[in-house]
N, C-alpha and C positions, 0 to 999 in steps of 0.2 A: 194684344193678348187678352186682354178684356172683351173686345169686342169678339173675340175666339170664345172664352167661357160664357159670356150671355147667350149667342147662338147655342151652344151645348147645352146649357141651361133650359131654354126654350124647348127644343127637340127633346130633352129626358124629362121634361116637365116637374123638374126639381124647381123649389122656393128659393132656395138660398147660393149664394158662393160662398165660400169659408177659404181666406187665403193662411196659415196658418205659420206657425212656428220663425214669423220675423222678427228682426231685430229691433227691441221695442227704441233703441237707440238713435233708430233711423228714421232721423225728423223729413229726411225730404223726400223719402218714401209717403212716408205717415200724410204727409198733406196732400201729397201727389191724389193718396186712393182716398181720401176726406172728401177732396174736391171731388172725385168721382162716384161718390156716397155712398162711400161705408162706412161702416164704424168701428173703431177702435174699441178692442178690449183686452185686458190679460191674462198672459197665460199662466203653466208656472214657469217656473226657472227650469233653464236646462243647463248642463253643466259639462267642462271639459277641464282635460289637464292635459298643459302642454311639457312642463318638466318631466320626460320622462330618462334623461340621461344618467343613471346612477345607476354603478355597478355591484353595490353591496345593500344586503337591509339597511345598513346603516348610514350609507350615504344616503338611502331614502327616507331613513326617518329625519334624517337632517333639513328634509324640505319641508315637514309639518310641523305644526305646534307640539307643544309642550306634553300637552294635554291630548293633543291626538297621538302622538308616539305613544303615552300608556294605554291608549286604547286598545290603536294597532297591537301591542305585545299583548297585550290580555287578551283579547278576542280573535288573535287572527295566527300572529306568529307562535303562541303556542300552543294551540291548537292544530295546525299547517301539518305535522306528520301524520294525523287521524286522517287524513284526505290521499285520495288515489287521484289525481287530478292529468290526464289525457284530452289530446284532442281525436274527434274521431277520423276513420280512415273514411274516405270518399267512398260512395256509395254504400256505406256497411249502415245498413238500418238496424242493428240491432235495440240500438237502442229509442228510435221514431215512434214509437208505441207512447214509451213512458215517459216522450220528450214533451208529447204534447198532452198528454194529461197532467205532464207539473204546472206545461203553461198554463193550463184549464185552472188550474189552482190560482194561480199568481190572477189571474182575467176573472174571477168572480170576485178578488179582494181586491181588485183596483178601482176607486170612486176617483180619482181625481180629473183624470180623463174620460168619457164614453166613447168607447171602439165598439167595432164589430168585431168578432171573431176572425182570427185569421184561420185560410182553411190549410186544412192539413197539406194540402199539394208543396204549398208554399215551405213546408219542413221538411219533407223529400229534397225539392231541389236544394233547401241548402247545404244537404248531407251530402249532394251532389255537385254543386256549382265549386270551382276550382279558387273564386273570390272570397268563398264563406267557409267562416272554422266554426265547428261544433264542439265548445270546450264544456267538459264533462268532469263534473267532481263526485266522488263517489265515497262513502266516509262509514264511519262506523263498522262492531267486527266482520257485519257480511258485506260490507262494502255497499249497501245500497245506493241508488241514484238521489244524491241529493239536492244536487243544483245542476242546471245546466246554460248554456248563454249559446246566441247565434249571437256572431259577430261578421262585420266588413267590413273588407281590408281596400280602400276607395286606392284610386290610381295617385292621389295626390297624397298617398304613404300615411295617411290618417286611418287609427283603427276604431270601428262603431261598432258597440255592442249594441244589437237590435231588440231581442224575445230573449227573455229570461224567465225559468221554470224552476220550482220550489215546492221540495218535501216539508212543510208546517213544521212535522213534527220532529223531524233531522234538525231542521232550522232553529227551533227553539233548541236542542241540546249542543248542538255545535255550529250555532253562526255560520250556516253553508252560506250566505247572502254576504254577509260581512267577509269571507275567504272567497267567494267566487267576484268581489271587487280587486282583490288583492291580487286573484292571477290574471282578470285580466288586464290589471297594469302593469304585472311580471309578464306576459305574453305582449304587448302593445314596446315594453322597453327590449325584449327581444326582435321582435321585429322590426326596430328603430325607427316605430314609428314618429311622426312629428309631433300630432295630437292623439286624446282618446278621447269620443265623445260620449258621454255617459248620461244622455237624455235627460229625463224629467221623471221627478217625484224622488222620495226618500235622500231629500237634500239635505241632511242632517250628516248621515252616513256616505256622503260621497265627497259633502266636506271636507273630513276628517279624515279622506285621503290625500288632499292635497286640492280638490278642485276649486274652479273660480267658478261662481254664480253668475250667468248670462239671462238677464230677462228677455221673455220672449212676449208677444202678440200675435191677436188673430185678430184679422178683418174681416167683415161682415158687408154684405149685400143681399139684404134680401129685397123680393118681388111685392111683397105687400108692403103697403102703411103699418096697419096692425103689427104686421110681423117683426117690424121695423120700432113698434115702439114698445114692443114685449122685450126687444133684445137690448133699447135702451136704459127701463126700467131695470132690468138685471147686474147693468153696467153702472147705474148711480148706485147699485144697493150692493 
C-alpha cells in the first residue's frame, strides 16, 4: 500500500503523504510506518459514545456525571421545545442553500484542523444518498435554520455525524450546538445504533454527553530533508 501511495505521490507531484486519524494506541502500527520513515505526531482527540441504550431522559442522564446532568437540563432539556427539529425528505433541497452557507460559517471559525472546502455537489448528494440523514433544527418564533448536521448511518449499524452548520447568532441565544448533540444522540438511540462517532474539536461539550476521548495521530512522509525537519521541528515544539 505504500508502495501504491509513493507511485501516486510521484505522478501528482505532491511533497508529502499524510496518513491521518490513527489510533495513537497502536504501537505495532506506530513502528511499522517509523521504520518506513514517517513521523509521528498528534492530533486531536476524537470522540465516540457507545451507551446508547436508554429509553427515557432519565435513564440517560443516569449515564453522565453529576455535573453534566445539570448542564444537560439547563442548556439543552429546557430549551428542547423552542426547537422544530426534522429530518429532511430525500431530494427536497429546500433547504441546500442555507445548509451550506451555516457550514461556510462553522469552516471560517474552525483553526484546529485546515481543510479545503467541501464543494457544494457533496450536499446535494447527501440530501439524496438513501445512507445520509440531513437533521434539521430550526428554533426561535420564525423558526429559522439554526443548526443543521449530515450524518452516516455505516453498514456496521454505527451512526457518524459528518458537516455540521451554525447560525452564530441562534447559537448564542439558544445552544443550537449544545441541542443539535442531544438529537443526534436521541436519533443514533433510535436507530439502535451501536456507536455514534462524534469526531474532533469542542471536547469539552461532547464530554458532557457521555463520550470517551480517543487520541488520535497522523503520519508523515515527506519527499524532502528540509521538509522533513520543518515537520520535526513543529513536533518537539
Amino acid at each position: 500500500m505504500i508502495q501504491i501511495m509513493n507511485d501516486v505521490k510521484e505522478k501528482s507531484k505532491a511533497t508529502a503523504i499524510y496518513l491521518r486519524d490513527l489510533d495513537t494506541s497502536d504501537t505495532e502500527l506506530r513502528d511499522f510506518l517509523i521504520a518506513e520513515g514517517f513521523i509521528k505526531a498528534e492530533m486531536p482527540d476524537t470522540h465516540v459514545i457507545e451507551n446508547l441504550k436508554w429509553n427515557t431522559y432519565d435513564d440517560f442522564l443516569e449515564t453522565i456525571s453529576y455535573r453534566s446532568r445539570k448542564h444537560v437540563r439547563k442548556f439543552i432539556l429546557h430549551l428542547e421545545n423552542e426547537f422544530e427539529v426534522s429530518i429532511a425528505e430525500k431530494s427536497d433541497y429546500t433547504y441546500l442553500d442555507e445548509c451550506y452557507n451555516l457550514y461556510k460559517n462553522v469552516k471560517k471559525q474552525s483553526y484546529v484542523i485546515n481543510t479545503f472546502d467541501l464543494p457544494k455537489k457533496l450536499f446535494k448528494n447527501a440530501f439524496d444518498n438513501p445512507n445520509w440523514e440531513v437533521l434539521l433544527l430550526k428554533v426561535g418564533p420564525e423558526k429559522k435554520l439554526g443548526c443543521f448536521v449530515f450524518s452516516y448511518k455505516s453498514s456496521n449499524n454505527n451512526f457518524c455525524p459528518f458537516v455540521i452548520g451554525l447560525n452564530y447568532e441562534l447559537n448564542q441565544r439558544y445552544y443550537c450546538y449544545r441541542q443539535a448533540l442531544f438529537q443526534l444522540l436521541k436519533r443514533a438511540n433510535q436507530l439502535n445504533a451501536g456507536k455514534i462517532f462524534l469526531g474532533m474539536d469542542a471536547s469539552i461539550e461532547k464530554q458532557k454527553m457521555g463520550a470517551a476521548v480517543i487520541p488520535k495521530s497522523v503520519y508523515i512522509q515527506a519527499s524532502s530533508n528540509y521538509n522533513m525537519d520543518v515537520i520535526s521541528m513543529f513536533k518537539q515544539n
